[in-house]
MMTF fields as JSON, N, C-alpha, C and O atoms, coordinates in Angstrom:
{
  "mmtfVersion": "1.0.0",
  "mmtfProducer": "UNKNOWN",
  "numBonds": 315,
  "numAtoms": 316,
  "numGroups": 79,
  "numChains": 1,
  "numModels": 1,
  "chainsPerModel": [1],
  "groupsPerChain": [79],
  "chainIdList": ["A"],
  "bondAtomList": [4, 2, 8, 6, 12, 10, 16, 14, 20, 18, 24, 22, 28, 26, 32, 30, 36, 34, 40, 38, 44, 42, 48, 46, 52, 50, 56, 54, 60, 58, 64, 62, 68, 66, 72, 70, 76, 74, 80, 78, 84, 82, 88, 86, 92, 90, 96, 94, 100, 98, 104, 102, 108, 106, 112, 110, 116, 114, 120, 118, 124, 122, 128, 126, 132, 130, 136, 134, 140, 138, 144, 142, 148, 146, 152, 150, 156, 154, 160, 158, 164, 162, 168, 166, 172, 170, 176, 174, 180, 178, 184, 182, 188, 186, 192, 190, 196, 194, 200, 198, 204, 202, 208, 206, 212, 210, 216, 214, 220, 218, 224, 222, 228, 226, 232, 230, 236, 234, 240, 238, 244, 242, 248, 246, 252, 250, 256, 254, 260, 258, 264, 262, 268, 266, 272, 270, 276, 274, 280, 278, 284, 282, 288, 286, 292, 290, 296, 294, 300, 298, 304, 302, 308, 306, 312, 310],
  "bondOrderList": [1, 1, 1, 1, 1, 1, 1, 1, 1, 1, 1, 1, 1, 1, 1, 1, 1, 1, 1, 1, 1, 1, 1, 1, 1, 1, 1, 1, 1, 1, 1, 1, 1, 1, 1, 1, 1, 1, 1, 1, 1, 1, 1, 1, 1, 1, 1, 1, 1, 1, 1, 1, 1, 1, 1, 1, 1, 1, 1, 1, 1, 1, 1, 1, 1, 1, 1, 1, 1, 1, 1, 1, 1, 1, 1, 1, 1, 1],
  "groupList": [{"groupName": "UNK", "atomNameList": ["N", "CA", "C", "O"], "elementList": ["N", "C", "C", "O"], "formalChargeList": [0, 0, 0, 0], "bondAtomList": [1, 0, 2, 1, 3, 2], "bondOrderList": [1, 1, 2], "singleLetterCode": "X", "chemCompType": "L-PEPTIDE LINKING"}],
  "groupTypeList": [0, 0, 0, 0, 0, 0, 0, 0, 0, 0, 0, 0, 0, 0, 0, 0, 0, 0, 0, 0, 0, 0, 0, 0, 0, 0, 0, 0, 0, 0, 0, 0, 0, 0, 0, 0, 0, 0, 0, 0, 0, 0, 0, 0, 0, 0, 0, 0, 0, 0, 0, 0, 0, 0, 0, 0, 0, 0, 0, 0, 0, 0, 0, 0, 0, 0, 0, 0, 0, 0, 0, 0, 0, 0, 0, 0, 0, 0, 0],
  "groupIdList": [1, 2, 3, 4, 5, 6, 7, 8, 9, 10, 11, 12, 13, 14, 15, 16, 17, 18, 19, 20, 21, 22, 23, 24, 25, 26, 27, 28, 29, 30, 31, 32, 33, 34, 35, 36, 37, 38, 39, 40, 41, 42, 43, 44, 45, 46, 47, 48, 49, 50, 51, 52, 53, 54, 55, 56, 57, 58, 59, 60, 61, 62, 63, 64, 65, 66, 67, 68, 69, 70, 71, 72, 73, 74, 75, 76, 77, 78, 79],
  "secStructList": [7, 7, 1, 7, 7, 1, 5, 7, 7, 7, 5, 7, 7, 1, 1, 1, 7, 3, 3, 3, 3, 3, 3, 6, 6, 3, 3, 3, 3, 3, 3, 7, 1, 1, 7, 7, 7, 3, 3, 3, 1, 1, 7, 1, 2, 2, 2, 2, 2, 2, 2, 2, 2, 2, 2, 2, 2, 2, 2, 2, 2, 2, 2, 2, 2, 2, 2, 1, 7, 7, 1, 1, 7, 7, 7, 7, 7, 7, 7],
  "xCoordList": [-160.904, -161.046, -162.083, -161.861, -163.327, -164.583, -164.197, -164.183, -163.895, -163.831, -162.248, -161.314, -162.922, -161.236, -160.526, -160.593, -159.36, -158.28, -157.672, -157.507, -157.472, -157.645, -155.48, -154.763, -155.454, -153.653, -153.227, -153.879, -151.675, -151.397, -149.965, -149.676, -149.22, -148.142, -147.119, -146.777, -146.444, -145.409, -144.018, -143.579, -143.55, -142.289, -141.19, -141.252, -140.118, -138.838, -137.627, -137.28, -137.556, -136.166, -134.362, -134.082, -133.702, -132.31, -131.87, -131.209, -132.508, -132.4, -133.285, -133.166, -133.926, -134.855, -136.006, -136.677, -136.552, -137.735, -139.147, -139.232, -139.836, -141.094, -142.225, -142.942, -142.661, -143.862, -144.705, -144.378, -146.298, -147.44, -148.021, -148.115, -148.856, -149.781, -151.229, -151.669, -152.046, -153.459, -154.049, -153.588, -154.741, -156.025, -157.485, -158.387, -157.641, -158.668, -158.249, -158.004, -158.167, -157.559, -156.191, -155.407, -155.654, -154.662, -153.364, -153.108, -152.743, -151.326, -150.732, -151.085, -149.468, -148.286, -148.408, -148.849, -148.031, -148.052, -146.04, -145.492, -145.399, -144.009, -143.256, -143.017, -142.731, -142.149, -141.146, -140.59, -140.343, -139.126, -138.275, -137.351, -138.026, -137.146, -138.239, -138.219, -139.202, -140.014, -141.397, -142.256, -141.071, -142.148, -143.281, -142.854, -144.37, -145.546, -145.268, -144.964, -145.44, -145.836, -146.936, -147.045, -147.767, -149.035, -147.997, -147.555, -147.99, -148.221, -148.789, -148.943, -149.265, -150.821, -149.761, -148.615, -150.774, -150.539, -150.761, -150.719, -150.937, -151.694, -150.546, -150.154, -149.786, -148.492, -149.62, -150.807, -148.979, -149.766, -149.431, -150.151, -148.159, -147.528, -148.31, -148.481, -148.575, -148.893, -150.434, -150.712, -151.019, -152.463, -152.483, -153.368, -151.471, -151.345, -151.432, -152.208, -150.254, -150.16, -151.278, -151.758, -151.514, -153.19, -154.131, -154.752, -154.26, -155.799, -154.909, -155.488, -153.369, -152.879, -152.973, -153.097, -152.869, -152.708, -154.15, -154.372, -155.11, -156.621, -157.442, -158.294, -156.475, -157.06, -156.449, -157.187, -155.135, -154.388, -154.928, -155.012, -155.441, -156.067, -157.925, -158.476, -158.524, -159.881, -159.703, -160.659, -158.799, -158.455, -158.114, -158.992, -156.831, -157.188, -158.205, -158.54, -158.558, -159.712, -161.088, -161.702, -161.439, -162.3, -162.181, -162.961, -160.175, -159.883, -160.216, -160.506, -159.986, -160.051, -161.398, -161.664, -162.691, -163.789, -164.28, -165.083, -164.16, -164.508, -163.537, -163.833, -162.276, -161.658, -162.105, -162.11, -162.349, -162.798, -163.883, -164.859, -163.891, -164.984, -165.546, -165.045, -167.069, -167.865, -167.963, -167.367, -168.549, -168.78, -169.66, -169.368, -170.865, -171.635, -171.723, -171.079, -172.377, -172.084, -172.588, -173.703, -171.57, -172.195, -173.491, -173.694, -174.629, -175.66, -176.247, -177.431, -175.13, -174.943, -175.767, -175.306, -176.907, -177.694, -176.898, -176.631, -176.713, -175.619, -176.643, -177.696, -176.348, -177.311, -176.904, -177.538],
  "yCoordList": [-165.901, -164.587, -163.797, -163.453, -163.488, -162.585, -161.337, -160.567, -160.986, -159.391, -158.545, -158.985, -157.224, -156.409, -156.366, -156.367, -156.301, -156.344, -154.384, -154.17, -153.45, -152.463, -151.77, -151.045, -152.574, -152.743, -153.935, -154.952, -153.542, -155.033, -155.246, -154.797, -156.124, -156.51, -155.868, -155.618, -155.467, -154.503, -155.121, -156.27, -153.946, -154.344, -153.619, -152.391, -154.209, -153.688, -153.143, -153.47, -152.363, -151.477, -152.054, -152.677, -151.744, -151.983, -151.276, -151.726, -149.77, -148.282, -149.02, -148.439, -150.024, -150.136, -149.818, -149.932, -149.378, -148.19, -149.346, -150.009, -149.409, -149.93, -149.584, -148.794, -149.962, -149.524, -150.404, -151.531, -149.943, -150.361, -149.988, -148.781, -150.4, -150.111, -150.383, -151.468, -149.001, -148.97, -148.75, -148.167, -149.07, -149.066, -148.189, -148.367, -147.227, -146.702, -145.635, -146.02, -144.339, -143.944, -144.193, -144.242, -144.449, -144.838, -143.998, -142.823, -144.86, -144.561, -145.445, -146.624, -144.873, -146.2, -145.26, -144.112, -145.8, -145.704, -146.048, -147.085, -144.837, -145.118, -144.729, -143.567, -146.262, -146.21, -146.08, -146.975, -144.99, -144.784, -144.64, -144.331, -144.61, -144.58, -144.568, -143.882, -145.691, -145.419, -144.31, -144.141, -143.521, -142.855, -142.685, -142.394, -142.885, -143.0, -141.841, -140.779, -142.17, -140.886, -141.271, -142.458, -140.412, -141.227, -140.2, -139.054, -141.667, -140.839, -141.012, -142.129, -139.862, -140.032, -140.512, -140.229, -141.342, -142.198, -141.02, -141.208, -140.121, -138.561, -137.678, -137.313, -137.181, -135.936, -134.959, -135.062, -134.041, -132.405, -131.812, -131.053, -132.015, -131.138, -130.908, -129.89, -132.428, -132.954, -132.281, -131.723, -132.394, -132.032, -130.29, -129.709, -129.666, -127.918, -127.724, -127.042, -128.64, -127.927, -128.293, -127.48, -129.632, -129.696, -128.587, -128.103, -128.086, -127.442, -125.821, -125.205, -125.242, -124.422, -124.049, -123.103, -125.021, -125.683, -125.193, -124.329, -125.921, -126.207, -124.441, -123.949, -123.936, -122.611, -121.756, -120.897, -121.868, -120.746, -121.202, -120.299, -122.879, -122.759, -122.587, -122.683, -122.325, -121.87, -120.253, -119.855, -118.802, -117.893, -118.117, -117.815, -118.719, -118.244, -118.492, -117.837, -119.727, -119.792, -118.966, -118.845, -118.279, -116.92, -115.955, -115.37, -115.704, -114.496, -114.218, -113.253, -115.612, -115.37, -115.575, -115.206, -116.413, -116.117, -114.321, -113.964, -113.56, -112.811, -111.473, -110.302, -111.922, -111.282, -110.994, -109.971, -111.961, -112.814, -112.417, -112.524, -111.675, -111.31, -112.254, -113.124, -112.238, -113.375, -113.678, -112.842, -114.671, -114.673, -114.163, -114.105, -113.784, -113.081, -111.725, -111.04, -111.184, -109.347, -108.705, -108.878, -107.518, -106.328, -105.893, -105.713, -105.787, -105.617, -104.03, -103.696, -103.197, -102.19, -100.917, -100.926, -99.904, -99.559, -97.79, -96.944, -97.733, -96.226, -95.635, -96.192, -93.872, -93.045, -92.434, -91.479],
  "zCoordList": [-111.637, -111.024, -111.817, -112.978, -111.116, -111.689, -111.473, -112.433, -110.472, -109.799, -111.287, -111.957, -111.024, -112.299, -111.59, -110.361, -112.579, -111.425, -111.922, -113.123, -111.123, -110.692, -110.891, -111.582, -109.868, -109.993, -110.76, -110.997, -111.206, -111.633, -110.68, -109.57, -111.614, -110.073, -110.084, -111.24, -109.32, -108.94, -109.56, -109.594, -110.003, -110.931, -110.575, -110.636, -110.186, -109.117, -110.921, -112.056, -110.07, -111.549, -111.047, -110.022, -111.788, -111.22, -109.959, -109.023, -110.183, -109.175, -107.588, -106.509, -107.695, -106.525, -106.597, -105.571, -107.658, -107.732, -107.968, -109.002, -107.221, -107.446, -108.134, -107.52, -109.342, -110.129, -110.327, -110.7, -110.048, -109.812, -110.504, -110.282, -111.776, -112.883, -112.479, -112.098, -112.649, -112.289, -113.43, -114.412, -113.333, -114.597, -114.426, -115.245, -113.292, -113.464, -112.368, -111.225, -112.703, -113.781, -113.975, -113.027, -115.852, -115.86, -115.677, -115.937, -115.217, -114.429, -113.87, -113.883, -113.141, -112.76, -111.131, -111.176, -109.927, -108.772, -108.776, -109.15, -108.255, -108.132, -106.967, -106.64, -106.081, -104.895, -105.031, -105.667, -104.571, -104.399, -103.087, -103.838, -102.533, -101.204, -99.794, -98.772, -100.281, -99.148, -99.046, -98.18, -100.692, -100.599, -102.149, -103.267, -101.893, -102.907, -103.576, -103.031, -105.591, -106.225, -107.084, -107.393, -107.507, -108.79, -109.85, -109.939, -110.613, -112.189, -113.147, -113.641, -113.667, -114.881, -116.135, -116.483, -116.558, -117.944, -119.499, -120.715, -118.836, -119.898, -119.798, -118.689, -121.226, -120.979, -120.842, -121.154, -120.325, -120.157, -120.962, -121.61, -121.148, -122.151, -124.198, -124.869, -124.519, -124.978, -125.309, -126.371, -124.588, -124.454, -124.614, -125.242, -124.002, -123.955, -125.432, -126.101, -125.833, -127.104, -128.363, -129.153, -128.307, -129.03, -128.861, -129.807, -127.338, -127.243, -127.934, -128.828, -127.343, -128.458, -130.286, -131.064, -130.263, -131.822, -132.263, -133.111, -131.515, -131.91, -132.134, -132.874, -130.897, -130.942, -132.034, -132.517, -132.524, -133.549, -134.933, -135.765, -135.462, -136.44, -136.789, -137.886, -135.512, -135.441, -135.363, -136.028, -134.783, -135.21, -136.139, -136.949, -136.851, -138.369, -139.545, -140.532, -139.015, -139.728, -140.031, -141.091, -138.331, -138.428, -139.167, -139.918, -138.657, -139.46, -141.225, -141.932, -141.395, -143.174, -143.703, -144.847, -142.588, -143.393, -142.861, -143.723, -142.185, -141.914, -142.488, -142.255, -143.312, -143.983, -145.68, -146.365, -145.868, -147.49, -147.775, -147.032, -149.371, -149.682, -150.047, -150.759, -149.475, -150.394, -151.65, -152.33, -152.392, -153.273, -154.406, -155.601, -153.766, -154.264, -154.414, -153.618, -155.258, -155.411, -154.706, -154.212, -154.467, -153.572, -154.481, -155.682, -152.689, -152.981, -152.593, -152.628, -152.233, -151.546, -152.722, -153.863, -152.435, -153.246, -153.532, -152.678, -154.931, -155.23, -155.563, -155.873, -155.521, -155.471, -156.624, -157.074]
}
């Protein structure tokens, strides 16, 4: 066999439930009582809280260089 193979073979549960594994994009295809569901191989949940995460330590990270005195001396001219 040359051609990809896209699906793979359908796998029956104790419940009846039919699952079909795709490979582009990945996910499982799940028959249940006669009726099709896709499900992504990706949590959402998962991903929320990374790009969350990603954002509360780039604010704090701003906050404290833009809090923090530099290192070098005030160059500020007294009269």
């Amino acid at each position: 066999m040359t051609e990809p193979r896209l699906f793979g073979e359908p796998h029956e549960t104790s419940d009846g439930t039919t699952v079909i594994t795709v490979t582009s994009p990945p996910g499982v295809f799940v028959i249940r009582e006669g009726a099709a569901k896709w499900e992504p191989a990706v949590d959402a949940t998962r991903v929320a809280v990374l790009a969350v995460s990603t954002g509360l330590v780039a604010a704090t990270l701003g906050a404290l260089a833009v809090l923090h005195r530099p290192p070098w001396p005030d160059l500020r001219r007294s009269r």
